[in-house]
mmCIF file as gemmi writes it, N, C-alpha and C atoms, coordinates in Angstrom:
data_model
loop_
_atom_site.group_PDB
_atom_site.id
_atom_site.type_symbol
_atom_site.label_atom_id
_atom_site.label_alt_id
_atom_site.label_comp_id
_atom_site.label_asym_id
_atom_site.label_entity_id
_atom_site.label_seq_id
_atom_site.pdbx_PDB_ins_code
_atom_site.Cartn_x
_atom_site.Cartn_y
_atom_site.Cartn_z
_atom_site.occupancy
_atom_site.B_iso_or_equiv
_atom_site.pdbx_formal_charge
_atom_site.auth_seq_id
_atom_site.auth_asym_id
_atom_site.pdbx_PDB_model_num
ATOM 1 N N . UNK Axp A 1 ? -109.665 165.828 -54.735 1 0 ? 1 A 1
ATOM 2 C CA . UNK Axp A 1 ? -110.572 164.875 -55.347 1 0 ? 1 A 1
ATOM 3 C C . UNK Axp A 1 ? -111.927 165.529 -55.631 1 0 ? 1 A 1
ATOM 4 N N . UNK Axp A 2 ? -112.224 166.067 -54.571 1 0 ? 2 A 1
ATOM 5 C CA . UNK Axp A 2 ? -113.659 167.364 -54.75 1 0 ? 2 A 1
ATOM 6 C C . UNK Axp A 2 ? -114.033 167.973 -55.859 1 0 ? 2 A 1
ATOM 7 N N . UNK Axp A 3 ? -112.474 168.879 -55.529 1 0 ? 3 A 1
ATOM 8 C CA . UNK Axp A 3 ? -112.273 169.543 -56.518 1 0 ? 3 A 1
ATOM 9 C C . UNK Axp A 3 ? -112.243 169.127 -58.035 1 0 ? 3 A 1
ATOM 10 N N . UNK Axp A 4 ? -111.67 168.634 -58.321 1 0 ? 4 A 1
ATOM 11 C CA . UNK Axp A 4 ? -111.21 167.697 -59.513 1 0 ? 4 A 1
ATOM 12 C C . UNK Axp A 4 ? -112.827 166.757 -60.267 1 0 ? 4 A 1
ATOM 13 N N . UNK Axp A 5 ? -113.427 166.709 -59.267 1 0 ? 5 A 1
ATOM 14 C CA . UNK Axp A 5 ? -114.713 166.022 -59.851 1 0 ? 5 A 1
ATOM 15 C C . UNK Axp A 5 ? -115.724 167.144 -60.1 1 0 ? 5 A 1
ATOM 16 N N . UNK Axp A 6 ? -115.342 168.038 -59.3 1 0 ? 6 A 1
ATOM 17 C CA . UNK Axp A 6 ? -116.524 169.541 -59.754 1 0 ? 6 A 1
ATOM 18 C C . UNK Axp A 6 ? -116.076 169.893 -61.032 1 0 ? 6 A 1
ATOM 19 N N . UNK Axp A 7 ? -114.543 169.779 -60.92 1 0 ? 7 A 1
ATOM 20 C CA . UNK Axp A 7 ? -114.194 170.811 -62.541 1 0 ? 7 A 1
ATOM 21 C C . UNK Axp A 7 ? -114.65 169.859 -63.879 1 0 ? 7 A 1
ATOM 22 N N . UNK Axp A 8 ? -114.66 168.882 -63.444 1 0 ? 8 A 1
ATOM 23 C CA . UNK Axp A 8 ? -114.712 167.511 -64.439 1 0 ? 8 A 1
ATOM 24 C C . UNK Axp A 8 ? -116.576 167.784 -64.787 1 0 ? 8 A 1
ATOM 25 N N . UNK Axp A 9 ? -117.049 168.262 -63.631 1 0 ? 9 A 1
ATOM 26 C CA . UNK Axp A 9 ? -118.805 168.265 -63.982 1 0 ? 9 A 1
ATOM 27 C C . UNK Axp A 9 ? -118.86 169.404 -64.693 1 0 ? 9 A 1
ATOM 28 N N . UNK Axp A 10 ? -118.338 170.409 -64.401 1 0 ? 10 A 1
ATOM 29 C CA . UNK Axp A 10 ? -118.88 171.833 -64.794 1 0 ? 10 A 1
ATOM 30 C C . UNK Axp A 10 ? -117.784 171.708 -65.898 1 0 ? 10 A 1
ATOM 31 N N . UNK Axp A 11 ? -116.639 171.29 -66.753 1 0 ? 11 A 1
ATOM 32 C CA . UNK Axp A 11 ? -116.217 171.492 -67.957 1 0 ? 11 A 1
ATOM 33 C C . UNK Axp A 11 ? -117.465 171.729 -68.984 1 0 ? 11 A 1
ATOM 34 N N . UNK Axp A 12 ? -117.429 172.347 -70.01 1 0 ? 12 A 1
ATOM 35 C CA . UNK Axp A 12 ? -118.255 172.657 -71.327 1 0 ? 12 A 1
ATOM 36 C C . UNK Axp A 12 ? -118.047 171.542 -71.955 1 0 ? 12 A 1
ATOM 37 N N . UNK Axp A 13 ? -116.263 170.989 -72.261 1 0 ? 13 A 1
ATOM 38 C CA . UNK Axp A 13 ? -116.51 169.907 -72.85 1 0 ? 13 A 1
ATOM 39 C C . UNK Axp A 13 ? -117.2 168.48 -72.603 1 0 ? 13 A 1
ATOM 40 N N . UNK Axp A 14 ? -117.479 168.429 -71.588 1 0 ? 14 A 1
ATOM 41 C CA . UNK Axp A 14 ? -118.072 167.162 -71.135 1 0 ? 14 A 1
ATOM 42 C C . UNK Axp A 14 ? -119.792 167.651 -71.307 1 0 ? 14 A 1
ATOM 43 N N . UNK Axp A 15 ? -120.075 168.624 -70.959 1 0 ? 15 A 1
ATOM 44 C CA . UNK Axp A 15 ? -121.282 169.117 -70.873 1 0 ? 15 A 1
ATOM 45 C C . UNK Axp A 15 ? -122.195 168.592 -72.025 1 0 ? 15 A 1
ATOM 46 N N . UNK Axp A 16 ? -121.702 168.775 -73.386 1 0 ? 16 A 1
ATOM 47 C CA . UNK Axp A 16 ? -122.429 167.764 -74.316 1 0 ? 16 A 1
ATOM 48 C C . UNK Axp A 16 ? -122.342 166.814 -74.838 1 0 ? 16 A 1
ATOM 49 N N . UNK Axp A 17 ? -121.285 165.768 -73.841 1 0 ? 17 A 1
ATOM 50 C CA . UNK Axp A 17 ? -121.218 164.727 -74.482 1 0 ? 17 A 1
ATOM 51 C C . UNK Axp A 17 ? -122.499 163.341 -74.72 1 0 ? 17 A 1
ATOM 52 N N . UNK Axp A 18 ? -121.665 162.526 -74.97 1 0 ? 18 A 1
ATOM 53 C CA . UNK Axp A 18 ? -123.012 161.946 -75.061 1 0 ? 18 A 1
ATOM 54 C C . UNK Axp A 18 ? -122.593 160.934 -73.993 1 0 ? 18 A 1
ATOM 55 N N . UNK Axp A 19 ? -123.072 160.742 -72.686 1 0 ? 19 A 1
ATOM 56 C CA . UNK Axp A 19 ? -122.281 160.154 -71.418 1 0 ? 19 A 1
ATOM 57 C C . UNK Axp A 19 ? -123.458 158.584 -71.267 1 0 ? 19 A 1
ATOM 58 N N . UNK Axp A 20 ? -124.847 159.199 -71.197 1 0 ? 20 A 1
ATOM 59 C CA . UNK Axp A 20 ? -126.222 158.492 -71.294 1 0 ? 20 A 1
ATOM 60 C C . UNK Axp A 20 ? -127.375 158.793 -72.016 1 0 ? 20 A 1
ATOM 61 N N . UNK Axp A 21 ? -127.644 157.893 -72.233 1 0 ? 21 A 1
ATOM 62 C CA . UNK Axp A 21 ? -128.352 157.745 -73.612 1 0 ? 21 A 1
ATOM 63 C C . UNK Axp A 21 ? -130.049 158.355 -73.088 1 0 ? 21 A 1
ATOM 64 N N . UNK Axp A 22 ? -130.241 158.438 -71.939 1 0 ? 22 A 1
ATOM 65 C CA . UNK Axp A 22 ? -131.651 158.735 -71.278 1 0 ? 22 A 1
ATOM 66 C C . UNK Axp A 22 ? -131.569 160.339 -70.861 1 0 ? 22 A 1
ATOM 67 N N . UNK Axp A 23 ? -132.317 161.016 -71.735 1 0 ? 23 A 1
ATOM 68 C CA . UNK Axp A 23 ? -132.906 161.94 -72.169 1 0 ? 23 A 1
ATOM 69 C C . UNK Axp A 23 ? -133.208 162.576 -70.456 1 0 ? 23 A 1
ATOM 70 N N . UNK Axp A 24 ? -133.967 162.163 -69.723 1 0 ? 24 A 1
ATOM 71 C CA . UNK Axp A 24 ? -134.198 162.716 -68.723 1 0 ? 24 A 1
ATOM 72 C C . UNK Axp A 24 ? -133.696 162.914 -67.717 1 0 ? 24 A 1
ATOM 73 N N . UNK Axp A 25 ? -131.736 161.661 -67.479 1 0 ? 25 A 1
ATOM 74 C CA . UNK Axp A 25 ? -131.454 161.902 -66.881 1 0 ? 25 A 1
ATOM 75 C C . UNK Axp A 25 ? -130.381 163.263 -66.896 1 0 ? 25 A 1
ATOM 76 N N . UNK Axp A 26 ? -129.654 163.205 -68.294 1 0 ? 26 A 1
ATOM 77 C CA . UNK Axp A 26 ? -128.831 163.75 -68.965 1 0 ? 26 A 1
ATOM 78 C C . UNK Axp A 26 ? -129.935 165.388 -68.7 1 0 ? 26 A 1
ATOM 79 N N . UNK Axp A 27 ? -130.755 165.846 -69.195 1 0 ? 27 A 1
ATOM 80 C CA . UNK Axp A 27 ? -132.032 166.891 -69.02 1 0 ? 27 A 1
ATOM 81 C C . UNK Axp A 27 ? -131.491 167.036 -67.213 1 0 ? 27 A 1
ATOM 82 N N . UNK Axp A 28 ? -131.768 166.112 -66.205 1 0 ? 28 A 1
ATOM 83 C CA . UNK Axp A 28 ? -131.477 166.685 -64.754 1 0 ? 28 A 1
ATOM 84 C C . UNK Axp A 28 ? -130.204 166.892 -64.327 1 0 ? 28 A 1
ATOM 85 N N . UNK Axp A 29 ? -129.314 166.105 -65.179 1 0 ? 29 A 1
ATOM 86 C CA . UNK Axp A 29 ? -127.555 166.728 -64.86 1 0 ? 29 A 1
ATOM 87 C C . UNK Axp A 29 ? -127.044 168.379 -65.266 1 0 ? 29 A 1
ATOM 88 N N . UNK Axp A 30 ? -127.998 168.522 -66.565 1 0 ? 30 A 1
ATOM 89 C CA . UNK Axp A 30 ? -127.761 169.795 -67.105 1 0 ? 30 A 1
ATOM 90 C C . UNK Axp A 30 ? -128.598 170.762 -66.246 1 0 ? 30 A 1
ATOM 91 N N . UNK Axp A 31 ? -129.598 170.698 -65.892 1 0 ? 31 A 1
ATOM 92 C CA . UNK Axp A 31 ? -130.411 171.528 -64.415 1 0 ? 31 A 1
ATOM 93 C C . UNK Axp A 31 ? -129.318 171.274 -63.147 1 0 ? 31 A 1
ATOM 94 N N . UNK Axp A 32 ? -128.061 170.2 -63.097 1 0 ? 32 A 1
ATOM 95 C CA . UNK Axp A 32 ? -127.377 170.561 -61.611 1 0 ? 32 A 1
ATOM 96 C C . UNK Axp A 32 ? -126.391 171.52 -62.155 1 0 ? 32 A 1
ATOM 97 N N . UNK Axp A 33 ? -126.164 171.127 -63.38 1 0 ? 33 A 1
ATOM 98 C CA . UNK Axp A 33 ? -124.868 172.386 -63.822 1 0 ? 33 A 1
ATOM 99 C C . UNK Axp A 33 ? -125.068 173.546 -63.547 1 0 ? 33 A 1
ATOM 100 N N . UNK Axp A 34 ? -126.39 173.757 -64.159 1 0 ? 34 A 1
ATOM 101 C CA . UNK Axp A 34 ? -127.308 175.12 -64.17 1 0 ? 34 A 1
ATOM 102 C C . UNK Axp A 34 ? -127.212 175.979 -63.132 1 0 ? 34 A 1
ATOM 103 N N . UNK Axp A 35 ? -127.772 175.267 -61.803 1 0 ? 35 A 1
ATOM 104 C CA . UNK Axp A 35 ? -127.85 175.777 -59.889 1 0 ? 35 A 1
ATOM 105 C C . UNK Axp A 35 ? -126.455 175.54 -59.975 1 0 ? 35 A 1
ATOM 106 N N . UNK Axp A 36 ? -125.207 174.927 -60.103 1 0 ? 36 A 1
ATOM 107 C CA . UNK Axp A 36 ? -124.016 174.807 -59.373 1 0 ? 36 A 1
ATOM 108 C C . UNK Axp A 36 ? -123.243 176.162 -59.602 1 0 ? 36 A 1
ATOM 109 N N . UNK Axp A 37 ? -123.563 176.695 -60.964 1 0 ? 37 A 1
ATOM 110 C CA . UNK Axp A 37 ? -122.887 177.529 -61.647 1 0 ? 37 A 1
ATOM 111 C C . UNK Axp A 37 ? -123.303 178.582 -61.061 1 0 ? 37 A 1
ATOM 112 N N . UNK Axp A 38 ? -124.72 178.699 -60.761 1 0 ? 38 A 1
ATOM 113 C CA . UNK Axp A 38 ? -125.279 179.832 -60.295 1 0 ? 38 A 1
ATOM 114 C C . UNK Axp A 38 ? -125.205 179.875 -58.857 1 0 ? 38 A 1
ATOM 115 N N . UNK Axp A 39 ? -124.943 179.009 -58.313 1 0 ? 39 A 1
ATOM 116 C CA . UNK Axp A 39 ? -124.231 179.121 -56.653 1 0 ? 39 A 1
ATOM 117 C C . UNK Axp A 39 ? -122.841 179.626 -56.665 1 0 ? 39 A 1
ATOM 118 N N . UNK Axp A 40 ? -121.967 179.203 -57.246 1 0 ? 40 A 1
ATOM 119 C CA . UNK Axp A 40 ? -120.573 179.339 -57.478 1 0 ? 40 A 1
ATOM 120 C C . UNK Axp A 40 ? -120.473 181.106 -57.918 1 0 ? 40 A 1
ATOM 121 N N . UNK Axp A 41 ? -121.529 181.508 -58.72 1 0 ? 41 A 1
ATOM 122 C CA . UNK Axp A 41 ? -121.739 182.668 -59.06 1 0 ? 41 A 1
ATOM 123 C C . UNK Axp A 41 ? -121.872 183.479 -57.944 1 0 ? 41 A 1
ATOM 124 N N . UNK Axp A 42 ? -123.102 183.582 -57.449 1 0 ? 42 A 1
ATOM 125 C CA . UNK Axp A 42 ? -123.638 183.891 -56.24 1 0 ? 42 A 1
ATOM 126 C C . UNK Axp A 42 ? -121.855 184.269 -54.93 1 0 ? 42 A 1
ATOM 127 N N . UNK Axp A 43 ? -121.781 183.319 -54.753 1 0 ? 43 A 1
ATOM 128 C CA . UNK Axp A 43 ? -120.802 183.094 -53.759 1 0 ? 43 A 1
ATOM 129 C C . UNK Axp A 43 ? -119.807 184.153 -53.895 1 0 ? 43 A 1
ATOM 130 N N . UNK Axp A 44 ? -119.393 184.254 -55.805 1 0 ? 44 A 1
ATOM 131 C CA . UNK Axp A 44 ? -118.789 185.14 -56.135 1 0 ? 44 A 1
ATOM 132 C C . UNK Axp A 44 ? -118.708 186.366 -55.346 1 0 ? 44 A 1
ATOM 133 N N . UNK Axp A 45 ? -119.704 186.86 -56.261 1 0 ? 45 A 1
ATOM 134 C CA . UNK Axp A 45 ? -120.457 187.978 -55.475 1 0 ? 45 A 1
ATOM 135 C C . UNK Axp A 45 ? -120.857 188.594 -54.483 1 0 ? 45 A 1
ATOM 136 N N . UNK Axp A 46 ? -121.005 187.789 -53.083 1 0 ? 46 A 1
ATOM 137 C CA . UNK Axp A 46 ? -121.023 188.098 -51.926 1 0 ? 46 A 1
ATOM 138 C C . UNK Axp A 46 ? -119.682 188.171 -51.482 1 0 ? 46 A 1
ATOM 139 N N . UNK Axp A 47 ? -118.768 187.302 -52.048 1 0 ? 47 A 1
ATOM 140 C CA . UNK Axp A 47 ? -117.35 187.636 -51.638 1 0 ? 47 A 1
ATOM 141 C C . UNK Axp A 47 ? -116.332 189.319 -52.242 1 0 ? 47 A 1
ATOM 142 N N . UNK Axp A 48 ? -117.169 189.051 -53.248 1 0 ? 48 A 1
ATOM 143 C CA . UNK Axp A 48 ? -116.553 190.555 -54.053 1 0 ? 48 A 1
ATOM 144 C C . UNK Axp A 48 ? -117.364 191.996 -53.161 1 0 ? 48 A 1
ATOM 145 N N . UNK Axp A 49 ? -118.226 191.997 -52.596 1 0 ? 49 A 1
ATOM 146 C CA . UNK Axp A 49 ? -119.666 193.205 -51.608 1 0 ? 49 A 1
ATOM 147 C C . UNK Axp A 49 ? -118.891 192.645 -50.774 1 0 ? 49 A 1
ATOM 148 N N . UNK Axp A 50 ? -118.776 191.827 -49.908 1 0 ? 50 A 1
ATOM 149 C CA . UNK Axp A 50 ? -117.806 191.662 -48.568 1 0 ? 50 A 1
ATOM 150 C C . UNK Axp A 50 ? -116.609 192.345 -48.75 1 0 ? 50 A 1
ATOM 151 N N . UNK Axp A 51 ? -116.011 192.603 -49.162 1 0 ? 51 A 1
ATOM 152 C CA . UNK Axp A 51 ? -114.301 192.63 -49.293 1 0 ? 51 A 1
ATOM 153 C C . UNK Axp A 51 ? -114.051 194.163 -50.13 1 0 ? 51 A 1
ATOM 154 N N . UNK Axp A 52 ? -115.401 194.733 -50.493 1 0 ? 52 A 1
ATOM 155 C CA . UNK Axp A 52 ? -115.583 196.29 -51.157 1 0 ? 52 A 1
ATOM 156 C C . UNK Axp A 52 ? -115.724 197.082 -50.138 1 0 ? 52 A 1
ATOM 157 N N . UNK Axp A 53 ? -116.486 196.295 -48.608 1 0 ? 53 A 1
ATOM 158 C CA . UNK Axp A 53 ? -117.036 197.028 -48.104 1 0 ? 53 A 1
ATOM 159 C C . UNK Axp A 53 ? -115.358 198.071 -46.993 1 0 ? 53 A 1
């Protein structure tokens, strides 16, 4: 279910839809995509330097 609602946030296609009509909230969903992606990134990465070493 977690899962399934993360992939559902972070899809591209949903990313520009038009979900709400308010500018600022739609503006702070696209700033959580932003950090989620870049955590998920991150995480990457420490797992890929862990597992080289």
């Amino acid at each position: 279910m977690f899962l399934k609602r993360l992939l559902y946030y972070l899809n591209p296609l949903t990313l520009f839809g038009k979900s709400n009509p308010d500018f600022n909230l739609r503006f702070m969903h696209g700033i959580n995509r932003i950090s989620i992606l870049l955590f998920l990134v991150c995480v990457v990465v420490m797992v890929v330097r862990a597992l080289s070493k």
